[in-house]
N, CA and C atoms as a LAMMPS dump frame, in Angstrom:
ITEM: TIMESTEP
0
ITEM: NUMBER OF ATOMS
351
ITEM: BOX BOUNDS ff ff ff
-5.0000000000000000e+02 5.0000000000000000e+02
-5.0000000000000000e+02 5.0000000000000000e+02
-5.0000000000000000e+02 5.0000000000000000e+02
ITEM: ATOMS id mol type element x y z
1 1 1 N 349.391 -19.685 -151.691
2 1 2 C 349.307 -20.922 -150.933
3 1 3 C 350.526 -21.78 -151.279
4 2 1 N 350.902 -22.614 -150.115
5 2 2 C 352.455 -23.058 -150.325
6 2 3 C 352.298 -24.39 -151.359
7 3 1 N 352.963 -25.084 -152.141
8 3 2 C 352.387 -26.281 -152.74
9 3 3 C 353.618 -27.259 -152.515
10 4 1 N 353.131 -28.555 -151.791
11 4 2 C 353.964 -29.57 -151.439
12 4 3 C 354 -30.292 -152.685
13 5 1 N 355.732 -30.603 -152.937
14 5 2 C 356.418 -30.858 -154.526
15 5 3 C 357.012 -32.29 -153.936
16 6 1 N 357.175 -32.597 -153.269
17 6 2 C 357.963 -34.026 -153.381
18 6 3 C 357.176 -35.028 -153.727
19 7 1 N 357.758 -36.096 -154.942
20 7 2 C 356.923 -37.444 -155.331
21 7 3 C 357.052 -38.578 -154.107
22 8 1 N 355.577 -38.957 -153.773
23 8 2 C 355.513 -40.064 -153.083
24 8 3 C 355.602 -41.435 -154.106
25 9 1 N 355.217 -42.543 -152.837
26 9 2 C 355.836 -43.717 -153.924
27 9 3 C 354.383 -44.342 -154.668
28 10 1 N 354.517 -44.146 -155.748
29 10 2 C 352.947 -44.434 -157.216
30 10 3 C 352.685 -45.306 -156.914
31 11 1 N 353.365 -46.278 -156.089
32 11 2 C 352.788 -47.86 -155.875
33 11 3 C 352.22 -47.927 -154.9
34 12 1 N 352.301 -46.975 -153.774
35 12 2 C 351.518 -47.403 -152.233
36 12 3 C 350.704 -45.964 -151.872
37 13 1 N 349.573 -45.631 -152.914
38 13 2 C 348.552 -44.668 -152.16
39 13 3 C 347.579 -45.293 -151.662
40 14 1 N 346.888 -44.555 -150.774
41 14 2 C 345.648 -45.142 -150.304
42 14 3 C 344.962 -44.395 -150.295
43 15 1 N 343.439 -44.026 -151.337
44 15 2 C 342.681 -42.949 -151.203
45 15 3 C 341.212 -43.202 -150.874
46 16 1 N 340.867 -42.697 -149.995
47 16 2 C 339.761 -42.591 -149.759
48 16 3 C 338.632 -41.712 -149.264
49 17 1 N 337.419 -41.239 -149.526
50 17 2 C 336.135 -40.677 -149.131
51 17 3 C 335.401 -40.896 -148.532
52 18 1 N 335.159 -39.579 -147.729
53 18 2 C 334.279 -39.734 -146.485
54 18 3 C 333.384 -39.167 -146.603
55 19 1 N 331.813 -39.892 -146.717
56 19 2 C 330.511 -38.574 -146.637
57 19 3 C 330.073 -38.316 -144.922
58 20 1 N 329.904 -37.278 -144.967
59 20 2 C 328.908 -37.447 -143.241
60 20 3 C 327.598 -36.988 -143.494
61 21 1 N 327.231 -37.924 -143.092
62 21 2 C 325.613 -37.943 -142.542
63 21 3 C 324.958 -38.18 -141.71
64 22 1 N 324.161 -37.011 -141.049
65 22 2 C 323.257 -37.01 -140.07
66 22 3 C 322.17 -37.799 -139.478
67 23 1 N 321.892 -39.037 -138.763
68 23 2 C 320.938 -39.575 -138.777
69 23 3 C 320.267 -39.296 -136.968
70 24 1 N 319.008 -39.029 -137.821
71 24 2 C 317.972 -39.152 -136.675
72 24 3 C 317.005 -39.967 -136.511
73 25 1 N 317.022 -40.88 -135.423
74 25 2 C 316.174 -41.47 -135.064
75 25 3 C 315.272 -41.226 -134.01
76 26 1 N 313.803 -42.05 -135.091
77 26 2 C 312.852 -41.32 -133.842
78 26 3 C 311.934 -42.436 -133.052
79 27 1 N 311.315 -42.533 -132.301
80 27 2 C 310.799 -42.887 -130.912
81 27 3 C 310.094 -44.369 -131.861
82 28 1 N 309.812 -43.98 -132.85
83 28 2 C 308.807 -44.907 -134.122
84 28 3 C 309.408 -45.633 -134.284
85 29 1 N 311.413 -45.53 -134.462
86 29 2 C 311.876 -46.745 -135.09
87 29 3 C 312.236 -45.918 -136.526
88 30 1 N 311.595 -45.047 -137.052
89 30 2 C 311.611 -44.619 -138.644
90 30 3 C 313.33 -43.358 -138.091
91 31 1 N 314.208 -43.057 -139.561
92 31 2 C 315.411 -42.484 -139.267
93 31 3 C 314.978 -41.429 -140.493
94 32 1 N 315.25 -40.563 -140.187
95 32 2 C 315.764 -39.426 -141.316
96 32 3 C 317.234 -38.802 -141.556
97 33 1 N 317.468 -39.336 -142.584
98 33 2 C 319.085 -38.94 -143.098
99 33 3 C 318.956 -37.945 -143.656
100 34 1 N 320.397 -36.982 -143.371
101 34 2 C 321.095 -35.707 -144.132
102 34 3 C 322.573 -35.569 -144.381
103 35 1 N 322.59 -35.198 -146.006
104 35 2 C 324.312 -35.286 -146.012
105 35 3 C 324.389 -33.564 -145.28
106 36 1 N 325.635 -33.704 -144.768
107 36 2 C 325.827 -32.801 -144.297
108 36 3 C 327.173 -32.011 -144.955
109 37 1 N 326.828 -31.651 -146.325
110 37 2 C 328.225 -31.258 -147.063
111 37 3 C 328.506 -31.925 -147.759
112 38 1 N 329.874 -31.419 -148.436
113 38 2 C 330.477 -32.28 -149.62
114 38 3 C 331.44 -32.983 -148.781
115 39 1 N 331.246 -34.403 -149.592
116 39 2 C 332.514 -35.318 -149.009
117 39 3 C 333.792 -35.018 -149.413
118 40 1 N 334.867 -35.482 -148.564
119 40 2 C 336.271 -34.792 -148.385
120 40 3 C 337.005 -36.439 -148.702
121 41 1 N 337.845 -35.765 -149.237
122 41 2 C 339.213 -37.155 -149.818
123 41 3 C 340.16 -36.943 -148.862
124 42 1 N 340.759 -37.99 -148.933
125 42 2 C 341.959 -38.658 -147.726
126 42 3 C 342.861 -39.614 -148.362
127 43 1 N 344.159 -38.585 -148.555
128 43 2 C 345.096 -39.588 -149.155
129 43 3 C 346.21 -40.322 -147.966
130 44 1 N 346.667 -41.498 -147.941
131 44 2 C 347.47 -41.804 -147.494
132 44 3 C 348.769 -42.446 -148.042
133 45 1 N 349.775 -41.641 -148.182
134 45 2 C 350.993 -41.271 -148.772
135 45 3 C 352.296 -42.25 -147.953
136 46 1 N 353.517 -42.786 -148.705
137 46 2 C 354.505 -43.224 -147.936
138 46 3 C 355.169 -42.303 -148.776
139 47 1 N 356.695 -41.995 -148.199
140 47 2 C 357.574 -41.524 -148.75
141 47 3 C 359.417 -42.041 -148.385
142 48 1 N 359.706 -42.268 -149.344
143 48 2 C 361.629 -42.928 -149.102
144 48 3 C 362.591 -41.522 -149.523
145 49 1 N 362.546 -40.936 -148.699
146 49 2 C 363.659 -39.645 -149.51
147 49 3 C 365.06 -39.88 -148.613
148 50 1 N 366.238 -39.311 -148.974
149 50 2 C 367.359 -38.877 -148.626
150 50 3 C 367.403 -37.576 -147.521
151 51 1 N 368.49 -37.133 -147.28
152 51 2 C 368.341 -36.867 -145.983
153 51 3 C 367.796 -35.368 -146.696
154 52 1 N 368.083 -34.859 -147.816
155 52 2 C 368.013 -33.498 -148.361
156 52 3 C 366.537 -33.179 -148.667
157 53 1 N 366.15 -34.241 -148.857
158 53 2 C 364.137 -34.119 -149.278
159 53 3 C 363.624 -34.621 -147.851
160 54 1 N 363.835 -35.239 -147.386
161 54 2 C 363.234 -35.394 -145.848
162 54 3 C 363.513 -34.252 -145.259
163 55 1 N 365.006 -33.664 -145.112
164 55 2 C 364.554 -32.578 -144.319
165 55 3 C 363.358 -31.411 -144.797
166 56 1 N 363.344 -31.537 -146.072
167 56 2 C 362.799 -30.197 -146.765
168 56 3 C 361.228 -30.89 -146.409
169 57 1 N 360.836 -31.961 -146.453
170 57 2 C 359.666 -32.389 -145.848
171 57 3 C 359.126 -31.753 -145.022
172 58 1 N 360.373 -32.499 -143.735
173 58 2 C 359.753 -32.078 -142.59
174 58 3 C 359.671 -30.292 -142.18
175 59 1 N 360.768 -30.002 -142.782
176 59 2 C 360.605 -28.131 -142.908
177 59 3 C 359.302 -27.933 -143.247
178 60 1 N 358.662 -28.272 -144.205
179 60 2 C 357.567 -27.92 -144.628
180 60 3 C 356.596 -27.83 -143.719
181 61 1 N 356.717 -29.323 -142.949
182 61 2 C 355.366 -29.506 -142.218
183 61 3 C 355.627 -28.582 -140.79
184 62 1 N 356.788 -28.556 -140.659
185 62 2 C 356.795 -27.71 -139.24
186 62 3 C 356.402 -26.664 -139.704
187 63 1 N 357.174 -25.49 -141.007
188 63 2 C 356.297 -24.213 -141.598
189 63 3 C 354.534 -23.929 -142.254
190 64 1 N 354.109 -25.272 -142.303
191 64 2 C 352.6 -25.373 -142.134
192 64 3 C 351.803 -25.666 -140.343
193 65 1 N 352.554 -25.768 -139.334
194 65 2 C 352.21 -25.731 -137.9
195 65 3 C 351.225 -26.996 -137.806
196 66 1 N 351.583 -28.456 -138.801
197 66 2 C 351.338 -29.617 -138.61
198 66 3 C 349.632 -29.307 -139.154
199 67 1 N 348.757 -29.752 -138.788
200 67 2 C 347.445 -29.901 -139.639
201 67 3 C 346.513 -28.463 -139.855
202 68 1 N 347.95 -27.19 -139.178
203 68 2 C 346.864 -26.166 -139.463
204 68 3 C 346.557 -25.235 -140.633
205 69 1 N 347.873 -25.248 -141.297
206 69 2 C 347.564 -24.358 -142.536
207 69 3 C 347.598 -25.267 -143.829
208 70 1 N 346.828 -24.639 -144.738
209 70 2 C 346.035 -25.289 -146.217
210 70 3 C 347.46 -25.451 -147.221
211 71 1 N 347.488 -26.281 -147.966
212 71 2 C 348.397 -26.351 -149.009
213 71 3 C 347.895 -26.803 -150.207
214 72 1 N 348.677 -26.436 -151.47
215 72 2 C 348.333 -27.006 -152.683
216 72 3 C 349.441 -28.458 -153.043
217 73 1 N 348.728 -29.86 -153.649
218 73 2 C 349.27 -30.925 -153.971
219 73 3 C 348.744 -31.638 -155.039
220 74 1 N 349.217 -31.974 -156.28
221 74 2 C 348.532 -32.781 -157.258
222 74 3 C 349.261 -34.097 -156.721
223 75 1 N 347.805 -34.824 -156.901
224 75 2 C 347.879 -36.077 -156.869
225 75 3 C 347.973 -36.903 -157.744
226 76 1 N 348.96 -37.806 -158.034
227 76 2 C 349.668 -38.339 -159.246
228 76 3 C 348.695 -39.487 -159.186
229 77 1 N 347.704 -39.891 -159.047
230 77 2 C 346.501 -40.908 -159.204
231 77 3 C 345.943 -40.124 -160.514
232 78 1 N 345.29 -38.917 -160.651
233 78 2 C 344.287 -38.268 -161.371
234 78 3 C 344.977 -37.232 -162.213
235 79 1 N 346.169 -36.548 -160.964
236 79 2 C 346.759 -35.691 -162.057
237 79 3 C 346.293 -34.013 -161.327
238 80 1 N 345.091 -34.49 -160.032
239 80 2 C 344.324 -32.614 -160.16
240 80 3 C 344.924 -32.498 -158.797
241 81 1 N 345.196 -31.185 -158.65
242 81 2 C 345.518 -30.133 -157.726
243 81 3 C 344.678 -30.222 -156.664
244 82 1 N 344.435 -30.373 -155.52
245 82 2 C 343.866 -30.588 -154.034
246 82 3 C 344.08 -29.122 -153.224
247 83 1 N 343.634 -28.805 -152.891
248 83 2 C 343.909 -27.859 -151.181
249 83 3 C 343.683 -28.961 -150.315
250 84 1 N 345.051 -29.468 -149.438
251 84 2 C 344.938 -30.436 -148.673
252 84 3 C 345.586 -29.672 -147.19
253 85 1 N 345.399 -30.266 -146.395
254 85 2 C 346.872 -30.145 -144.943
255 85 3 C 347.129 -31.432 -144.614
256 86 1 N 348.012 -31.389 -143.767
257 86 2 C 348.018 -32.585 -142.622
258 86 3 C 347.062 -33.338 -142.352
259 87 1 N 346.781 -34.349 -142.266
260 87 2 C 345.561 -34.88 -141.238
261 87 3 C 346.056 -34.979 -139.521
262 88 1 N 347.119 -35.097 -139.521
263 88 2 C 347.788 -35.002 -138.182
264 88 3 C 348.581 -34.131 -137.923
265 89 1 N 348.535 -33.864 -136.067
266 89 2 C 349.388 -32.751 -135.676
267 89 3 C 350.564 -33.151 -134.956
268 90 1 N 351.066 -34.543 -135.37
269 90 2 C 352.148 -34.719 -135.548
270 90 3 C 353.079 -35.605 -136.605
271 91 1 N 353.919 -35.505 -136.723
272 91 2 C 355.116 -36.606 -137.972
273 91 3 C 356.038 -36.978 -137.061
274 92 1 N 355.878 -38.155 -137.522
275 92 2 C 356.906 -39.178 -137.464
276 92 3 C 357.906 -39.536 -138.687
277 93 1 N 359.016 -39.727 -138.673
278 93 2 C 359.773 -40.303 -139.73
279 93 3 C 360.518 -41.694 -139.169
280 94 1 N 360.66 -42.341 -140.109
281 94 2 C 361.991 -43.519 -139.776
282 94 3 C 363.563 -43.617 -140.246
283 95 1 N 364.395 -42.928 -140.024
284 95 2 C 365.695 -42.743 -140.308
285 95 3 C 366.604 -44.097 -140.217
286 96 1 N 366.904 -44.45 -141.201
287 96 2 C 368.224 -45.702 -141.567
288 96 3 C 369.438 -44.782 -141.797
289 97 1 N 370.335 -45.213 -140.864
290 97 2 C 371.739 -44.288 -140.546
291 97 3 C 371.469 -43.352 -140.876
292 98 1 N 371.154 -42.562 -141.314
293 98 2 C 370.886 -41.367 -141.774
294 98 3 C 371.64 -40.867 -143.476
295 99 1 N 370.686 -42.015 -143.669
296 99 2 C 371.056 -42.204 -145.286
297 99 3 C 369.623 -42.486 -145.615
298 100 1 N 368.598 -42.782 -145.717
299 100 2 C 367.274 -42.919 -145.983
300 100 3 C 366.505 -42.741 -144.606
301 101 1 N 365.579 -41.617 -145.574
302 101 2 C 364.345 -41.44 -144.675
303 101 3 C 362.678 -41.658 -145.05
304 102 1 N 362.231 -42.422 -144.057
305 102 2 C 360.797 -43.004 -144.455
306 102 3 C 359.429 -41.862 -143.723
307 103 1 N 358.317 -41.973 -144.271
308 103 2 C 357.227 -41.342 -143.625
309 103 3 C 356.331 -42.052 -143.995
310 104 1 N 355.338 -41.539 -143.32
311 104 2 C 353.866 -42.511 -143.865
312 104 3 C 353.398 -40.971 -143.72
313 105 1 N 352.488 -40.179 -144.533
314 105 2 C 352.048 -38.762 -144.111
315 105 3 C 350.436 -39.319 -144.912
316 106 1 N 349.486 -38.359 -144.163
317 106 2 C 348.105 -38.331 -144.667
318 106 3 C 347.637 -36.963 -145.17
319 107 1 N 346.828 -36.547 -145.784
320 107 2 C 346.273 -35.608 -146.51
321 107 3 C 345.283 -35.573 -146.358
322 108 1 N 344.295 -34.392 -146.224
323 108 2 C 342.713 -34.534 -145.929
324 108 3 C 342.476 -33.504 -146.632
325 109 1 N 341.326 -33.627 -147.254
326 109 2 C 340.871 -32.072 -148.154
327 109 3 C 340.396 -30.595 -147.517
328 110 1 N 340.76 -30.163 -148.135
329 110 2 C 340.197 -28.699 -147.606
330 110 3 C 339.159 -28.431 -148.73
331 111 1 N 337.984 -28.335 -147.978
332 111 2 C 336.791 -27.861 -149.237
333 111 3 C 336.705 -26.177 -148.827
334 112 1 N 336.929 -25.356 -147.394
335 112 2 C 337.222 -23.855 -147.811
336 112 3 C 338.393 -23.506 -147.02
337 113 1 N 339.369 -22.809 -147.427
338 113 2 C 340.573 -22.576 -146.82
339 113 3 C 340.086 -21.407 -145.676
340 114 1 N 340.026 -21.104 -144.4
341 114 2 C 339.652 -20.867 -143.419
342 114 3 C 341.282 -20.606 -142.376
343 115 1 N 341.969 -19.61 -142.184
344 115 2 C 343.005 -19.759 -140.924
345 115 3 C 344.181 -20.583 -141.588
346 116 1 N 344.608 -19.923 -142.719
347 116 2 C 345.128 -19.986 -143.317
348 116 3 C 346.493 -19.296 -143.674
349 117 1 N 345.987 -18.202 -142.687
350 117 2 C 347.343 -17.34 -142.56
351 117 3 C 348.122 -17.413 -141.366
């Protein structure tokens, strides 16, 4: 599995968890809840690289086919290793002369790697 190496910036993550749960409601007014699985983490990442790590970025994400194939990433919050992808199936960057390059990229967990090849 490929593992995305470039440091984002330690000062601007945004992490967060999502449970899903099932609710049914019935004719009574009364609901019955179900988790439906393990909840999945969602990082949201900025990044300032040069033109040599941006491109290798965006190489990456085009050689992962944008949110479809699984990757390995430690997250410098905790320190642990993720199977994450894309959350989106597309990137954007912001290029200043083409001397700094910006991203905002998201991460979503992979709890089983599935289509992967």
């Amino acid at each position: 599995m490929a593992v995305f190496t470039w440091p984002c910036d330690p000062a601007n993550i945004q992490e967060s968890i999502q449970h899903r749960t099932l609710v049914t409601e019935f004719e009574s007014g009364k609901e019955q809840r179900r988790s439906k699985g393990t909840p999945r983490r969602r990082w949201s990442l900025k990044f300032r690289k040069d033109q040599i790590d941006a491109d290798a970025i965006w190489s990456f994400y085009i050689a992962r086919k944008g949110a479809y194939q699984a990757f390995t990433w430690t997250n410098p919050v905790d320190g642990v290793a993720y199977n994450v992808r894309f959350a989106e199936d597309n990137l954007t960057r912001q290029v200043f002369w083409k001397l700094c390059f910006e991203y905002g990229i998201t991460f979503l967990e992979v709890l089983e790697v599935v289509g992967s090849g």
